[in-house]
Backbone bond lengths (Angstrom), bond angles and torsions (degrees), N, CA, C in turn:
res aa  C-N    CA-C-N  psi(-1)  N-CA   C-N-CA  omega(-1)  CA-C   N-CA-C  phi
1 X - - - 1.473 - - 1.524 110.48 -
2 X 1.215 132.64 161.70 1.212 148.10 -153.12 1.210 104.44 -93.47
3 X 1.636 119.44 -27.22 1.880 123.72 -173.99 1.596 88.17 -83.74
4 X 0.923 134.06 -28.42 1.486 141.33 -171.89 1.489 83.78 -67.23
5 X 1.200 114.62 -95.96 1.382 122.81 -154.18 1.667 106.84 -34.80
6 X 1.553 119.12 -42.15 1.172 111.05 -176.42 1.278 121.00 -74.09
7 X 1.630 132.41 -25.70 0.870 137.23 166.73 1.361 105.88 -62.96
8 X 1.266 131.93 -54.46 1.555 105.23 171.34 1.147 127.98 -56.35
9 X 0.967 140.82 -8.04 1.541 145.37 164.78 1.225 119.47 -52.50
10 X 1.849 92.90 -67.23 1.536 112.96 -170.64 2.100 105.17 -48.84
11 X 1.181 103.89 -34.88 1.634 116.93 -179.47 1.291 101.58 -68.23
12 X 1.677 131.24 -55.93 1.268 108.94 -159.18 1.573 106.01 -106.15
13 X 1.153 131.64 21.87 1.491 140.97 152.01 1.479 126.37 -106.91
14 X 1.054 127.77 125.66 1.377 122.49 -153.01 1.893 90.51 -123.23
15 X 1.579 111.85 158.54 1.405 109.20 -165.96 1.461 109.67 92.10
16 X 1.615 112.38 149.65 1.465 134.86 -172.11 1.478 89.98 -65.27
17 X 1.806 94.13 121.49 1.380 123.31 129.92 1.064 134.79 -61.27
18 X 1.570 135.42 153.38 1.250 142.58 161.20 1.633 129.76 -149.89
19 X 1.327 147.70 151.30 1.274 122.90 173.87 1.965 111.94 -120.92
20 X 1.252 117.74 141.57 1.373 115.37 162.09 1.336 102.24 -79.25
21 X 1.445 116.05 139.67 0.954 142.01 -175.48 1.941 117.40 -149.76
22 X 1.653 104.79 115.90 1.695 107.70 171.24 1.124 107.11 -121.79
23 X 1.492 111.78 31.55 1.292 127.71 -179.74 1.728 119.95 17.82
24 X 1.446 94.06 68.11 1.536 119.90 179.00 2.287 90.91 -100.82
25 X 1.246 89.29 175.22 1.542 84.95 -171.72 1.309 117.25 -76.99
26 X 1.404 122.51 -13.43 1.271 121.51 -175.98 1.833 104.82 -81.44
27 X 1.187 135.69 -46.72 1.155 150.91 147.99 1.388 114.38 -32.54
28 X 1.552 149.24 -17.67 0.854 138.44 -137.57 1.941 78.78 -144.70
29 X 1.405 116.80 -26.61 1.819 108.50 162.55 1.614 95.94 -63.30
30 X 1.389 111.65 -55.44 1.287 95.82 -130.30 2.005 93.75 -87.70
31 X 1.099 112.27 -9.76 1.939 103.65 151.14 1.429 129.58 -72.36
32 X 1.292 113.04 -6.02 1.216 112.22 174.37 1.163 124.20 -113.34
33 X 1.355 102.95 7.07 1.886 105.20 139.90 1.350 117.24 -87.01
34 X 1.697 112.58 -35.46 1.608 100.54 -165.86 1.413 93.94 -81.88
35 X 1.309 152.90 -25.40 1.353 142.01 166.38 1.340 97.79 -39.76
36 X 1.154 133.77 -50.42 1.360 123.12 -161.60 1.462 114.02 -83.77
37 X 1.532 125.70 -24.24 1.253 122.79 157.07 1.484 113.12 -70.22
38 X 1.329 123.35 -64.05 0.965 113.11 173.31 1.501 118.70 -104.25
39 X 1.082 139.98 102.99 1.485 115.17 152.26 1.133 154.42 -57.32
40 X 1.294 109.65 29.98 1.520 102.02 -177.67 1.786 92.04 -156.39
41 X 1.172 97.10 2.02 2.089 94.22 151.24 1.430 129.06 -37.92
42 X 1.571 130.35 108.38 1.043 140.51 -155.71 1.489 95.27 -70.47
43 X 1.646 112.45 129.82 1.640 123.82 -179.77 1.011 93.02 -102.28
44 X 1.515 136.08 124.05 1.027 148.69 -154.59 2.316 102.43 -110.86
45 X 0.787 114.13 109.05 1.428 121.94 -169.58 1.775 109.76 -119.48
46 X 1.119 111.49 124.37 1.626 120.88 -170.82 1.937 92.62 -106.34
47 X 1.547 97.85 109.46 1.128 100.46 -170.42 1.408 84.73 -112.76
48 X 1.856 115.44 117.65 1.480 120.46 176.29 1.023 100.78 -125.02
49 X 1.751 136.10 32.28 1.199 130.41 155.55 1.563 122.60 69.73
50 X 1.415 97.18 -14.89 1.664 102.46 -178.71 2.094 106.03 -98.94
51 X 1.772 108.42 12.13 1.697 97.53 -167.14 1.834 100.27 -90.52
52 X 1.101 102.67 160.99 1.540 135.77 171.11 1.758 94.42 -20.62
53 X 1.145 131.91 143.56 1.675 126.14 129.14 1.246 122.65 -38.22
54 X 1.450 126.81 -51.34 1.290 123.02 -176.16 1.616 113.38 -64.18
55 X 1.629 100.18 -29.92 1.887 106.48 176.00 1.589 97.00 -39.50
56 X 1.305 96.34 -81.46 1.534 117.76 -163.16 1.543 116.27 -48.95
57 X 1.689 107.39 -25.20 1.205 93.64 172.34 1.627 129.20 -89.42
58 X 1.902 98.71 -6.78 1.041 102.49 -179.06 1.714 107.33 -90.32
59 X 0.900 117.00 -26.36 1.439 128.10 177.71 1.734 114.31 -63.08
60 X 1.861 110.44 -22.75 1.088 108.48 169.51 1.760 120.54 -75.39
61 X 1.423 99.68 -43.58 1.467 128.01 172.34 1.483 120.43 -35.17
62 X 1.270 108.77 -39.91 1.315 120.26 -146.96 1.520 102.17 -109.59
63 X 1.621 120.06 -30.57 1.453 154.18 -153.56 2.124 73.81 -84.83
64 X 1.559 112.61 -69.38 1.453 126.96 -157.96 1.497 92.48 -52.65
65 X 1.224 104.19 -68.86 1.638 109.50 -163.90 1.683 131.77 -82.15
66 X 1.235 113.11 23.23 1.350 150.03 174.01 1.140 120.22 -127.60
67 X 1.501 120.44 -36.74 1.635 139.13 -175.76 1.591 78.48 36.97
68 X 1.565 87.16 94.77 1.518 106.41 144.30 1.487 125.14 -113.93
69 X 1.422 119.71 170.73 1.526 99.75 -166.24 1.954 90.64 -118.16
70 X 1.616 98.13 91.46 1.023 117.45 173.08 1.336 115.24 -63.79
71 X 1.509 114.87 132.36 1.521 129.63 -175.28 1.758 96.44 -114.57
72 X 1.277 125.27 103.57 1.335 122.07 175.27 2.173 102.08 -86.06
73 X 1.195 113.75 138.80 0.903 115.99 -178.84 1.703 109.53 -120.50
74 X 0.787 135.87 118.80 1.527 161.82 -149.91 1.884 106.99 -121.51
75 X 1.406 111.35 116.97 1.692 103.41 159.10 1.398 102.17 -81.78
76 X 1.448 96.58 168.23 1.268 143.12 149.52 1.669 107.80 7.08
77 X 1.669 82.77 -90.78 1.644 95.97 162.76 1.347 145.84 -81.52
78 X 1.241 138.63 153.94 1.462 133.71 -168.72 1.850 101.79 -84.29
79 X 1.049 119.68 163.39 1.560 117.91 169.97 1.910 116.90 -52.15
80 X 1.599 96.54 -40.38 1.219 98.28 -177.54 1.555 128.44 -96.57
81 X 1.431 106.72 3.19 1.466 133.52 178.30 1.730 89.95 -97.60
82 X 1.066 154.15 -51.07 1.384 153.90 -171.15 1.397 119.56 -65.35
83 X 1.507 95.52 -49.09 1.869 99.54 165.82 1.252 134.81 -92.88
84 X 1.900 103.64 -0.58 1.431 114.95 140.33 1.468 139.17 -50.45
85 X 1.480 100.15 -32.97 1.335 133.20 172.60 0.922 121.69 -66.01
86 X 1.153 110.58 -73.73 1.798 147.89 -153.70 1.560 109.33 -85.11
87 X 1.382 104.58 -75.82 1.090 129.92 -156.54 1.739 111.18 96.77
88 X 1.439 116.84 -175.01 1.633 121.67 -158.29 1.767 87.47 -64.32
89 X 1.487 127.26 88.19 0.895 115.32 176.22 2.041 117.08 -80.57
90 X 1.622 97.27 -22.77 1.946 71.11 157.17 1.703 129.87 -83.34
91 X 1.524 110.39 24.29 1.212 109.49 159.78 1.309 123.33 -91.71
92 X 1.432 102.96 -42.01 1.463 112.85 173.31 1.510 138.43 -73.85
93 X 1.696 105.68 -58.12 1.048 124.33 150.79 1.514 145.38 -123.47
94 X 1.917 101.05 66.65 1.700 95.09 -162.25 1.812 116.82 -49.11
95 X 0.828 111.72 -45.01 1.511 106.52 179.78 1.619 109.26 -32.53
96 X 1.179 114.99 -60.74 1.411 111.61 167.96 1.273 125.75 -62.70
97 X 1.020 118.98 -24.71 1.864 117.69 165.32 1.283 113.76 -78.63
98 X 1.562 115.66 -41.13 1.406 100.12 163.75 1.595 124.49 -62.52
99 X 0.996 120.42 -55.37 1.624 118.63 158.97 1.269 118.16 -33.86
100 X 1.088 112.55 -36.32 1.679 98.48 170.17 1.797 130.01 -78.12
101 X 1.305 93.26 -37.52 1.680 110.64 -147.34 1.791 87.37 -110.09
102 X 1.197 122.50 -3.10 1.417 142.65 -170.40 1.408 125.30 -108.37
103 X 1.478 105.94 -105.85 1.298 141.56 160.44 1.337 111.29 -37.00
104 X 1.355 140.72 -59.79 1.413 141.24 -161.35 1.529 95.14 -77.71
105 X 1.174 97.64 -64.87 1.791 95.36 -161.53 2.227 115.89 -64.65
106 X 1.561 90.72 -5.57 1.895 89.00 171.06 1.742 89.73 -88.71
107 X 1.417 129.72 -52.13 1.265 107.21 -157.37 1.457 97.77 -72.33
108 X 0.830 138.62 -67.01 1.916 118.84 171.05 1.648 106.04 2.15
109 X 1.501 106.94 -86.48 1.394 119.06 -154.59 1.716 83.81 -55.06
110 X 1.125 145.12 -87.11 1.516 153.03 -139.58 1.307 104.68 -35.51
111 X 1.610 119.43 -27.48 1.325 106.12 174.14 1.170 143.61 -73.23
112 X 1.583 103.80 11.07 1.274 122.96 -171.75 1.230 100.84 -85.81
113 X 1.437 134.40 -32.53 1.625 136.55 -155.81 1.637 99.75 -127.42
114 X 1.463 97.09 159.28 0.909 116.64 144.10 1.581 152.68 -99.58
115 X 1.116 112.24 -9.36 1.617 120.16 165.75 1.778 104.19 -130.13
116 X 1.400 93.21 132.08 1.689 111.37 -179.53 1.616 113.54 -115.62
117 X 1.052 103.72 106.18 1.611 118.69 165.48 1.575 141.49 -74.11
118 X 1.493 128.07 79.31 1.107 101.58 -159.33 1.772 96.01 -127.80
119 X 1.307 112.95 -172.17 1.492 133.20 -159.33 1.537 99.41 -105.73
120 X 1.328 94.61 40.28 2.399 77.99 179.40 1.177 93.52 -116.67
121 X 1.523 109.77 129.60 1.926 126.28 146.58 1.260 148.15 -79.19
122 X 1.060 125.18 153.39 1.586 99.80 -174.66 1.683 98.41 -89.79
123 X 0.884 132.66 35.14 1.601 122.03 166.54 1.506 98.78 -104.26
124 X 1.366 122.56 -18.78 1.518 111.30 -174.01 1.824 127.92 -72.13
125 X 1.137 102.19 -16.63 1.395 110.03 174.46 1.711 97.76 -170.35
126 X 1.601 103.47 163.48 1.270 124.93 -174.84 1.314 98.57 -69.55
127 X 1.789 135.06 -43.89 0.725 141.09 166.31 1.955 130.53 -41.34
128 X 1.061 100.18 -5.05 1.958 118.03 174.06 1.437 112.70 -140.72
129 X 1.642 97.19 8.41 1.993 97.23 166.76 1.675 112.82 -42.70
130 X 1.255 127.26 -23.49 1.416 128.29 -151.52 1.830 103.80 -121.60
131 X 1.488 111.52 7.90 1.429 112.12 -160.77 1.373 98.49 -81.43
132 X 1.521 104.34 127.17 1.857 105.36 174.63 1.547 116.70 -85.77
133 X 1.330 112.44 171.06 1.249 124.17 -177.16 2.072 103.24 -50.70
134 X 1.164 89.32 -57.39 1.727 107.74 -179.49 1.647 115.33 -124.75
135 X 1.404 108.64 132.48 1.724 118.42 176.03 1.549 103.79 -135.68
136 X 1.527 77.40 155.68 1.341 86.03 176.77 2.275 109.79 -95.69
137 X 0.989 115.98 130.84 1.304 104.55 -171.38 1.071 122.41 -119.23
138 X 1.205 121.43 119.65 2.381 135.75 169.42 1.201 96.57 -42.48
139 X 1.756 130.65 103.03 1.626 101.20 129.03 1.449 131.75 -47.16
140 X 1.293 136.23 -161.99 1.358 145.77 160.36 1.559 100.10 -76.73
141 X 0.853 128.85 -26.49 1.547 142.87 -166.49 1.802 101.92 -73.41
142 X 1.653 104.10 -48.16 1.258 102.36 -157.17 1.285 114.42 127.17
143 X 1.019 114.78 -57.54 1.247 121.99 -174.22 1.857 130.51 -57.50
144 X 0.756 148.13 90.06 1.717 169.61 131.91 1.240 83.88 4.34
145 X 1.490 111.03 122.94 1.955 141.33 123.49 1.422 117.59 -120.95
146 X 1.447 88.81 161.05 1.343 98.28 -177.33 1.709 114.31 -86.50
147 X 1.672 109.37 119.72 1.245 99.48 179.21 1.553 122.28 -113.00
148 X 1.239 124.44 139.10 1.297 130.11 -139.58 1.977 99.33 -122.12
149 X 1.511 107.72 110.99 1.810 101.44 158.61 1.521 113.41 -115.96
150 X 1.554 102.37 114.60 1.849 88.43 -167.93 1.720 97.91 -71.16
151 X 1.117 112.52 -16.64 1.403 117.13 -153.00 1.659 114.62 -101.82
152 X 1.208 113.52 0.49 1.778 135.31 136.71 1.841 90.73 30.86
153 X 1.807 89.01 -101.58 0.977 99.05 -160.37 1.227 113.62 -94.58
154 X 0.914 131.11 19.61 2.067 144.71 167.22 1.588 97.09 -41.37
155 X 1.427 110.53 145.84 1.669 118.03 153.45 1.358 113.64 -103.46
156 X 1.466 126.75 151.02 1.404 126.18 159.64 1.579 116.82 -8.74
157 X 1.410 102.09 -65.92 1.521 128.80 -161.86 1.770 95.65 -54.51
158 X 1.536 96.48 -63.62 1.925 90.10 176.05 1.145 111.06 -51.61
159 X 1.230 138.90 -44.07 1.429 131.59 179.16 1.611 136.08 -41.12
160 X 1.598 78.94 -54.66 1.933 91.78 166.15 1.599 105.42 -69.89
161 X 0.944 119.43 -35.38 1.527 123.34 -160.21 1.771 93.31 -61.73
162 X 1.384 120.34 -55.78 1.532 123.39 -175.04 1.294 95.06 -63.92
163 X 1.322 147.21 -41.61 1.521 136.14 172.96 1.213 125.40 -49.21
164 X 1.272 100.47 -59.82 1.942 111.29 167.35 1.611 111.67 -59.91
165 X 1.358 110.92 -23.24 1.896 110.20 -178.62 1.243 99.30 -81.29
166 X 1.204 138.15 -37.48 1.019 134.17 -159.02 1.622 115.42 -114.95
167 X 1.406 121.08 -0.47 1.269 127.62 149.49 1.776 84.50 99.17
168 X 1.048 161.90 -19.94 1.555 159.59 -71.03 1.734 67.60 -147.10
169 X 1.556 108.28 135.46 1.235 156.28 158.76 1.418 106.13 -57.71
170 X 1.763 113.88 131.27 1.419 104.68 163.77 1.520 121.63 -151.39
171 X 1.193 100.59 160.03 1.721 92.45 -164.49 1.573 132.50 -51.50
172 X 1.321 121.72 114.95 1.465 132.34 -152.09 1.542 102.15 -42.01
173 X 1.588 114.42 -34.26 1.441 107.67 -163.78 1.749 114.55 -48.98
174 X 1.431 117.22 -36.74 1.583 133.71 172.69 1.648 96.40 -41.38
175 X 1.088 136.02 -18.51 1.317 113.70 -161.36 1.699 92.94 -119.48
176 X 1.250 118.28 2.48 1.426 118.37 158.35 1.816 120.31 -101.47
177 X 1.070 106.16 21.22 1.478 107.65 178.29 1.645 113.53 97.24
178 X 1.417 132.75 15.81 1.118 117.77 -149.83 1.809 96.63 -110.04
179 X 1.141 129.53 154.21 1.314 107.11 -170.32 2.006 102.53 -126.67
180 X 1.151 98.29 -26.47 1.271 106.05 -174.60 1.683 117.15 -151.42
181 X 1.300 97.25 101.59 2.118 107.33 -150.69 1.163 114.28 -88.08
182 X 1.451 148.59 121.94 1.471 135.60 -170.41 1.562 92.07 -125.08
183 X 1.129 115.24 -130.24 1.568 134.22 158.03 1.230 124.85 -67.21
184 X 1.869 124.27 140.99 1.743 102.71 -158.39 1.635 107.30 -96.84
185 X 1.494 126.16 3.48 1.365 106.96 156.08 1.623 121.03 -71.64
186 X 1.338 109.85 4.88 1.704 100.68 -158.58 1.289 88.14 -146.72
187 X 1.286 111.57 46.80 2.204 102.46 178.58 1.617 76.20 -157.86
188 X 1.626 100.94 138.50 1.775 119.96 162.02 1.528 89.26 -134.29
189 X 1.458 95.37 -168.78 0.985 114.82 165.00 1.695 121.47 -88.19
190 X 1.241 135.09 150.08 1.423 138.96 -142.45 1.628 90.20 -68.43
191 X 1.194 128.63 133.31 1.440 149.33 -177.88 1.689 108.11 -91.27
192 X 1.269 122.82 -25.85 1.380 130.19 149.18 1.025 135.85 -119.96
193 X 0.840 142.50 140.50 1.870 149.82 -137.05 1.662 93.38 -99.85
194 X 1.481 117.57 110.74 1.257 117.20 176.72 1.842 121.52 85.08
195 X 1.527 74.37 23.55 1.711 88.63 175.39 1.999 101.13 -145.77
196 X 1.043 106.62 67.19 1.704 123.10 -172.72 1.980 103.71 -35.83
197 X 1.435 97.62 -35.41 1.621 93.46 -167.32 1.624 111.73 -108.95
198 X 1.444 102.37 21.38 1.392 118.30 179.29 1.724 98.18 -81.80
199 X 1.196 122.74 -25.67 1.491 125.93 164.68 1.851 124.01 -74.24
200 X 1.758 95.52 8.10 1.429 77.16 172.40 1.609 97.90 -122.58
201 X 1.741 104.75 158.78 1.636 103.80 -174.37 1.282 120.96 65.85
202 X 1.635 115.08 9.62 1.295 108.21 167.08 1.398 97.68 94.09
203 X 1.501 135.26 -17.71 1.407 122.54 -144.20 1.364 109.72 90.27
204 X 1.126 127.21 -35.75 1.833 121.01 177.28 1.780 118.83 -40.29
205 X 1.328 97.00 -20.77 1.495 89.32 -160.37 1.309 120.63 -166.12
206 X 1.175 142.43 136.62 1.196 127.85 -146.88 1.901 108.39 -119.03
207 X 1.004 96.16 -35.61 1.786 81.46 167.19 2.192 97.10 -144.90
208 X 1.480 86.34 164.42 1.529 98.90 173.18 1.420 139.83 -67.21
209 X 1.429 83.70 -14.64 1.687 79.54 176.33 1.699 107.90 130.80
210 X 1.438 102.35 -36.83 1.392 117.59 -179.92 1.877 122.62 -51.60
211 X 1.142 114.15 -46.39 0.916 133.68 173.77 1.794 142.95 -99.67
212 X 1.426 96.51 5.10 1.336 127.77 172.68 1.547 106.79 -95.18
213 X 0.983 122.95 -26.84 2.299 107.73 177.85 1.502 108.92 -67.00
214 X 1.341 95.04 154.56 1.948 107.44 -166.38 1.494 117.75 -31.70
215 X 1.197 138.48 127.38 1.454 128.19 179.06 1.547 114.17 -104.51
216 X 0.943 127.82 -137.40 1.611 137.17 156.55 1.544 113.31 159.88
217 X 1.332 126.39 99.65 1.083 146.34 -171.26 1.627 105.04 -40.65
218 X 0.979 96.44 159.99 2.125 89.93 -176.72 1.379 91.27 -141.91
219 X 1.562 128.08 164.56 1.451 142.27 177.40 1.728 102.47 -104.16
């Protein structure tokens, strides 16, 4: 089981934990084990001002009735200070909006900890076919943590299955077709059948940036 696996972790890695969390369903198994090891593990939330109403409202919901100790993470710029700037830069140039409103402001926060917990599989894109249980991970800084996916090799199907076992609440957008939710100018619903993240970026692009810097698998 997956509380297993994390609990061994938490034992043989020493140093601050934390988890990203956009409280999509896969993210939302794997906090509700570490709530239960730890409660008061910093949930790490990339608030870029561009997510759903229902995000935010589910992210409030869940924050209350879990009392989690939500870490909202904020760039640089405000939404309306950026497209003062910029202009609709995830029209033009998401890579750079994700890097900004994304990318910059997790590697900031990450340097606070040492072990990172998050909800990515390798069934979700071709792009995490190769993602191990445990890596070792480069900030921009340099600096190495240990980053942790209990849920590797999980399918969709297990996913819901621990939701429905466990009674655990999930974000309404799933029940409008949505398969894989980021920000709502740049999230549809999946554009190919059996490709969940083919609905984000239009299809342009398959992840933000976050999860693409050098890794190195660990035993």
């Amino acid at each position: 089981m997956h509380e297993d696996f994390i609990r061994e972790v938490l034992a043989r890695h020493s140093g601050h934990p934390c988890i990203t969390c956009s409280f999509q369903a896969e993210d939302m198994v794997v906090l509700d084990a570490l709530r239960k090891l730890r409660p008061d593990i910093p949930v790490l939330f990339l608030d870029t001002g561009y997510h759903f109403l229902e995000t935010y409202q589910y992210r409030d919901r869940m924050t209350s009735q879990w009392q989690l100790n939500l870490v909202n993470l904020q760039p640089e710029l405000s939404r309306p200070a950026q497209e003062a700037a910029y202009g609709e830069l995830y029209r033009t140039e998401p890579e750079r909006c994700c890097q900004i409103r994304k990318v910059a402001p997790l590697m900031r926060a990450l340097e606070e900890y040492e072990i990172w917990f998050t909800g990515l599989r390798r069934e979700q894109s071709p792009s995490r076919a190769n993602l191990e249980l445990v890596e070792r991970h480069t900030l921009p800084s340099g600096k190495q943590i240990v980053k942790v996916n209990p849920l590797a090799f999980w399918t969709m199907n297990e996913v819901w299955s621990y939701l429905r076992a466990n009674e655990i609440d999930y974000l309404p957008l799933y029940d409008r077709g949505y398969e894989s939710i980021g920000c709502e100018p740049c999230t549809t619903v999946p554009i190919e059948i059996g490709n969940p993240r083919s609905g984000r970026w239009g299809g342009a692009k398959l992840e933000c940036g976050i999860h693409t810097f050098d890794r190195e698998a660990r035993t």
